[in-house]
N, C-alpha and C positions, 0 to 999 in steps of 0.2 A: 351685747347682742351679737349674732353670726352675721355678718354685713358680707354680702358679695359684691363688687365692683365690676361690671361688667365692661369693658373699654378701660384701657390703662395710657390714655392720652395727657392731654393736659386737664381737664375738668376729674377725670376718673383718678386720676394720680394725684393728683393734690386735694379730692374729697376723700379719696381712701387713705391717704395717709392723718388726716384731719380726724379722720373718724376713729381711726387705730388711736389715735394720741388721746381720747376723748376716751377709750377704754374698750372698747368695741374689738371684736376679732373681725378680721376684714382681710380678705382673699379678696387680690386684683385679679382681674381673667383677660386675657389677650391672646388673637389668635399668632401673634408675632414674634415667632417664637425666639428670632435676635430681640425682641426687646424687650421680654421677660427673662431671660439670659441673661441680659446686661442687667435689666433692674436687682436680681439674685445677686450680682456679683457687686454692688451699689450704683451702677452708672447709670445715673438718671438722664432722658433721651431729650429733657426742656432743661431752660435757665431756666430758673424762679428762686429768685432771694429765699434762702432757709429750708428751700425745697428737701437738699440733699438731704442736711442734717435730720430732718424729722421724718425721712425718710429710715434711714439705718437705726438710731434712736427705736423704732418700733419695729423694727424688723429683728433687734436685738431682745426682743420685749419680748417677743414673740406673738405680737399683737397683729403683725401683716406681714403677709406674704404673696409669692407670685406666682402664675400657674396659667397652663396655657389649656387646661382642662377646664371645659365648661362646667359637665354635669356634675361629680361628683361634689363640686363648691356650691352648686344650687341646690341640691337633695339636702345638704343639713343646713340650710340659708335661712334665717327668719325674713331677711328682706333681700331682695334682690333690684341694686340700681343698674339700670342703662345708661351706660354714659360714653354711648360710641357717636363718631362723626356725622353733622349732619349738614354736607354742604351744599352749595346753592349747584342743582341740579343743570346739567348741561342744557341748551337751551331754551327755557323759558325762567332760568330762574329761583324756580320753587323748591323748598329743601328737601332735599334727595334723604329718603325714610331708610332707603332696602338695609342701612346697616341697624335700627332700629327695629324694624320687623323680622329682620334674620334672626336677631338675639331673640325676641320674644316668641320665636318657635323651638327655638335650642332649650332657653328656658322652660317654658313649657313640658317639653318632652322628657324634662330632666327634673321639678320640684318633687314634692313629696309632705305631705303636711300642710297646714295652712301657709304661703308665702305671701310678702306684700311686695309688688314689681313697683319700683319707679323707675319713672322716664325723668332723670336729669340730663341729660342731652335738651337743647331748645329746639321745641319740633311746635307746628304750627295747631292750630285747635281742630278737635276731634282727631288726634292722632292716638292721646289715651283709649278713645273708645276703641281704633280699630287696634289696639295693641289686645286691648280683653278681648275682641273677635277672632284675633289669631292663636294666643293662648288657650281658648274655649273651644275652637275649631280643632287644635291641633293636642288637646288632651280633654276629651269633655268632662274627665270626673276629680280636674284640678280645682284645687280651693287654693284662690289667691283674691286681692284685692288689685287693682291697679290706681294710681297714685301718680300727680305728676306735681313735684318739687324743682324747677328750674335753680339753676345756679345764678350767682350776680358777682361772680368773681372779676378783678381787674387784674389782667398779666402786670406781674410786676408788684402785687401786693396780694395776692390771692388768698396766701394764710392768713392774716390781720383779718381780709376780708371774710373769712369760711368763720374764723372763732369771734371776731365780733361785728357782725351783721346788721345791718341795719333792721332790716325784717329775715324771717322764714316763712314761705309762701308753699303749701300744701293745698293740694285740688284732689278734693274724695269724692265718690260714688257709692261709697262703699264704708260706713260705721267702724267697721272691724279695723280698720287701718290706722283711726284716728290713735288710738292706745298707743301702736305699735308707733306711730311717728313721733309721737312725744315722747316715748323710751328712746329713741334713734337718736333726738336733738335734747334730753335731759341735761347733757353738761354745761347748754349756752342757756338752759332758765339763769346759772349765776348769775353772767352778764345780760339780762333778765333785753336778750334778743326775744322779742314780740311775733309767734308765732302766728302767722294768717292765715286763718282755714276757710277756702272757698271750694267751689266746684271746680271740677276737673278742667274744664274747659275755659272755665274765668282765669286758672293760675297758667295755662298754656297761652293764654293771652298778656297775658300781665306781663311777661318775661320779654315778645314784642315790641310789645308795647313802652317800656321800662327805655330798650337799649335807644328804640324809635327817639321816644322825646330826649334823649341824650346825646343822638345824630343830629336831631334837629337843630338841637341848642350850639350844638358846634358849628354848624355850616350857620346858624345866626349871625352869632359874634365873626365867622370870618366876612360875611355877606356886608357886616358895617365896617369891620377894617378896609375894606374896598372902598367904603365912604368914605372914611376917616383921611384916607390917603389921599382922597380928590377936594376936600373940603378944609383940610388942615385942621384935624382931630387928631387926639391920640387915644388909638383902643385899648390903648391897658388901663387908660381914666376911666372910658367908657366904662369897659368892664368892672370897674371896682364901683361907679359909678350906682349902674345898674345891680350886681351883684349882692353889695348892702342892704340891698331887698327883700325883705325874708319873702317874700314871695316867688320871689325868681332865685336866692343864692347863686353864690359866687363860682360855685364846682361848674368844669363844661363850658367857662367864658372866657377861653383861652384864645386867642386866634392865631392860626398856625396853617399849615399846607394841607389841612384837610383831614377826615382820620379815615383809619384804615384797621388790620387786625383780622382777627377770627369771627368776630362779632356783630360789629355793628353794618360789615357789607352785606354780608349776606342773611342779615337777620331783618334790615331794612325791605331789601330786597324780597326778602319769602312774604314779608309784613305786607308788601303792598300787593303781590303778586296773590295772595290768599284772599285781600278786598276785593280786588277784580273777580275774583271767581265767585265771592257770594253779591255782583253788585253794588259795592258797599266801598267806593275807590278812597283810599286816604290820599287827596291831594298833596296836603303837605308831605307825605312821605317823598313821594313820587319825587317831587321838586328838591325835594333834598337830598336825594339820589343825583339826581341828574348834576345838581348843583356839584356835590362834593367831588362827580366823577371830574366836571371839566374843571375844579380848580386843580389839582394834581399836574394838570399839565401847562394849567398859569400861570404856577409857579415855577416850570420850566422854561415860561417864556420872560419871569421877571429877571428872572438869572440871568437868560440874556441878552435883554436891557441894561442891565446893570453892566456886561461888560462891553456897551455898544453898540449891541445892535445884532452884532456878528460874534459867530464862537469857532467858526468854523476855523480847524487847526488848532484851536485855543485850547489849552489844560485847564478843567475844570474840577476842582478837588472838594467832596461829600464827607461833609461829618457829619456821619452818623445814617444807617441802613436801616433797622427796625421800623416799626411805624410808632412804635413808642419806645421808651428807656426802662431798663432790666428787663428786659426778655431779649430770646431770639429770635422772635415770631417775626419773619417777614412779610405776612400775606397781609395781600393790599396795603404793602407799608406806601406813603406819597413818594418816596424816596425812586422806588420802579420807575413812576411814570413820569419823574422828573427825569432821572437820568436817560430813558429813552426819549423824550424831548429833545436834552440838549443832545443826545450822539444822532438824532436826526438831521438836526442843524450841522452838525458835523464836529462838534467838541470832542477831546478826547479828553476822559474822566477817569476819576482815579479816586477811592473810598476809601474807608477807614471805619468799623463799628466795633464796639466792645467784645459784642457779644454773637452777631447776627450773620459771621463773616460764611461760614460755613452753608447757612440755608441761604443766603442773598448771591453765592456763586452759583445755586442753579437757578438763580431766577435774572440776572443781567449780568454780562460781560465788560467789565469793568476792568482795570487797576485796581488790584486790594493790597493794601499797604499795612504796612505793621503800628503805625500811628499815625494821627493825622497829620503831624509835621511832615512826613514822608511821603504822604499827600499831597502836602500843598506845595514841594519841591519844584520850582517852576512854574506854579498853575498862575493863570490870569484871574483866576476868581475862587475865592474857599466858598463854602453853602454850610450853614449851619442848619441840619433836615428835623434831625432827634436830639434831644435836649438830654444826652449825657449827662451825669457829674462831671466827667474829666471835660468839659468840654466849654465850661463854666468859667473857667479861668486858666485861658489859653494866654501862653507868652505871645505876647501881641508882636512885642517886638521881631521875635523871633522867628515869627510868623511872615512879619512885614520882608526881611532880611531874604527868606529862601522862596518866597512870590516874585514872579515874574512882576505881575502889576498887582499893587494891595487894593483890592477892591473885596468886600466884605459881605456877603451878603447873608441876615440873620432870619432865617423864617420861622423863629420861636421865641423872638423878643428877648433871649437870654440875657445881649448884651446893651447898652442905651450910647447914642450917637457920641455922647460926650464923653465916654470912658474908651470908646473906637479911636475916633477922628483923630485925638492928640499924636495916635501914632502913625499917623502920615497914609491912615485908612479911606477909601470911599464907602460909603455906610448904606447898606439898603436893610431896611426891617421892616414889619407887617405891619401896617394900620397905623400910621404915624408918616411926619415929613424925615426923610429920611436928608441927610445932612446937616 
């Protein structure tokens, strides 16, 4: 099929090359025109493990390509996705549509023949309908369908996730789409992914809904490591405890500094801020908001605790900036709002991330060092934020040797007190006695 990709971010660029690879002729469209330059030339603008490769791969196929030209990609399109940004709107919140509605008048003014528009972008309910009001408004003698398939990608496994899926979640209005959606994702009946066909406005919820109980579950499990730690529990029992549960499984019962990303803050955030408007408040959401925002910064204050009390003048050395591991995604990483914590207190800080180094210099002024050992070169305290590989099995000793004071502090349970301490460490970890 003619597949257009409309946004060439992180969600558009890794569906459209997904889809090239699956057989599909598939034109990314972007208005940026350095970043469809660079993609022509291979330089992919995210990390994501295997990204590049299956990028070039299909572009040598002749299966995808890049283009900063709208119309002429949607006039011979059988399907046309949206997959531009949709972030939490300046003050109140609610997910900012205009790049959504923009496309779907450019679109519009530019199909030709029956198209079917999806909204992969996660945009809030009833957004499909006004995308077919602006399309219908703005060409009344267009035949298209509109269609919203959300994405459930996790940075850092996005492939894996796109070619074996747990579900595919499709919201119609509209008969004529259904054919065309099941030509689109024919390649995954193999791995016999379980297609879910609802209304338009159920699958605009679902996606919500989906990241909500995923936020939730996390600000859970941290909510009892805060037990665990005043009670003399250990929450990785807990968790494995609880987890065995088919009821509840184990994924998401990690407890750690809180999560962050492209997703789950601001998808929380639209989730609840769209109940308020029809009446209809998700408490829990709300509280797990609230909750996630103030541990980010209690984690700035376990830190330092751990060295004291006081940091002020003290080197305080970050391993690890992303708010998760393989990407470079810094937004809402806990890692911001810890290190603005302690350079409040008056610490001076100094980081180290794989991959994150680039996007985390416009967003705090730090020491960024070329490894964490060069990091921890005098610090009073190392912070273990993102759970690296490299970061798994640090020369402890060596570690111990170029610290001013070895005090250790782990907020992803990486390491366990008795594999630290031997080497002359003070041990602070999440949800357990730390010593």
């Amino acid at each position: 099929m003619r597949i257009v990709m409309v946004g060439s971010g992180y969600v558009g660029l890794v569906s459209g090359a997904c889809f090239a690879d699956f057989g599909h002729k598939v034109i990314c469209v972007d208005k940026a025109e350095e970043k469809i330059e660079a993609l022509r030339q291979g330089i992919i603008p995210i990390f994501e493990p295997g990204l590049d490769a299956l990028v070039e791969t299909n572009v040598k196929a002749g299966r995808l390509s890049f283009t900063t030209e709208l119309a002429p990609a949607v006039a011979e399109a059988d399907v046309v996705f949206i997959a531009v940004g949709t972030p939490s709107r300046r003050g109140d919140g609610h997910a900012d549509l205009g790049y959504v509605y923009a496309a779907s008048k450019e679109i519009a003014e530019a199909m030709k023949g029956f198209t079917v528009v999806v909204t992969k972008s996660t945009v809030p309910v009833g957004t499909g309908d006004e995308v077919e009001r602006i399309i219908r408004e703005s060409n009344p003698d267009a035949d298209f369908a509109v269609v919203s398939n959300p994405e459930f990608l996790r940075e850092g496994a996005a492939i894996e996730d796109f070619k074996r899926p747990d579900r595919i979640v499709v919201g119609i209005s509209d008969e004529r789409a259904r054919p065309v959606m099941n030509e689109v994702y024919r390649p995954l009946y193999l791995n016999q992914a379980p297609i879910l066909y609802t209304s338009r406005r159920t699958s605009e919820l679902i996606k919500y809904a989906a990241n909500a109980f995923l936020a939730m579950k996390i600000t859970f499990i941290n909510e009892i490591a805060d037990l665990c730690e005043r009670v003399g529990a250990d929450v990785q029992d807990v968790s494995r405890g609880i987890g065995l549960d088919g009821r509840i499984g184990s994924k998401f019962l990690h407890a750690g500094p809180g999560y962050g990303g492209s997703c789950f803050p601001k998808d929380t955030l639209a989730l609840a801020k769209t109940a308020q408007d029809y009446e209809s408040p998700v408490r829990l959401i709300e509280t797990t908001i609230a909750i996630n925002d103030n541990r980010k910064r209690a984690m700035g204050r376990k830190v330092i605790a751990a060295a004291g009390g006081d940091v002020r003048g003290k080197k305080v050395a970050i391993f690890g900036l992303t708010f998760k591991p393989n990407t470079d995604d810094m937004r809402d990483s806990p890692a911001i709002a810890i290190v603005q914590t302690l350079k409040d207190a008056g610490a001076i800080v100094a980081g180290y991330d794989p991959e994150g180094m680039d996007n985390a210099r416009q967003m705090m002024e730090i020491d960024f060092t070329a490894n964490p050992y060069e990091a921890a070169e005098g610090a009073d305290v190392a912070v273990l934020v993102t759970e690296w590989n490299e970061f798994r099995a640090l020369d402890l000793d060596r570690l111990k040797t170029i610290m001013n004071t070895p005090v250790f502090v782990d907020l992803r349970n990486v390491y366990r007190a008795h594999e630290v301490e031997p080497h002359g460490f003070a041990y602070h970890s999440i949800g357990k006695n730390s010593g």
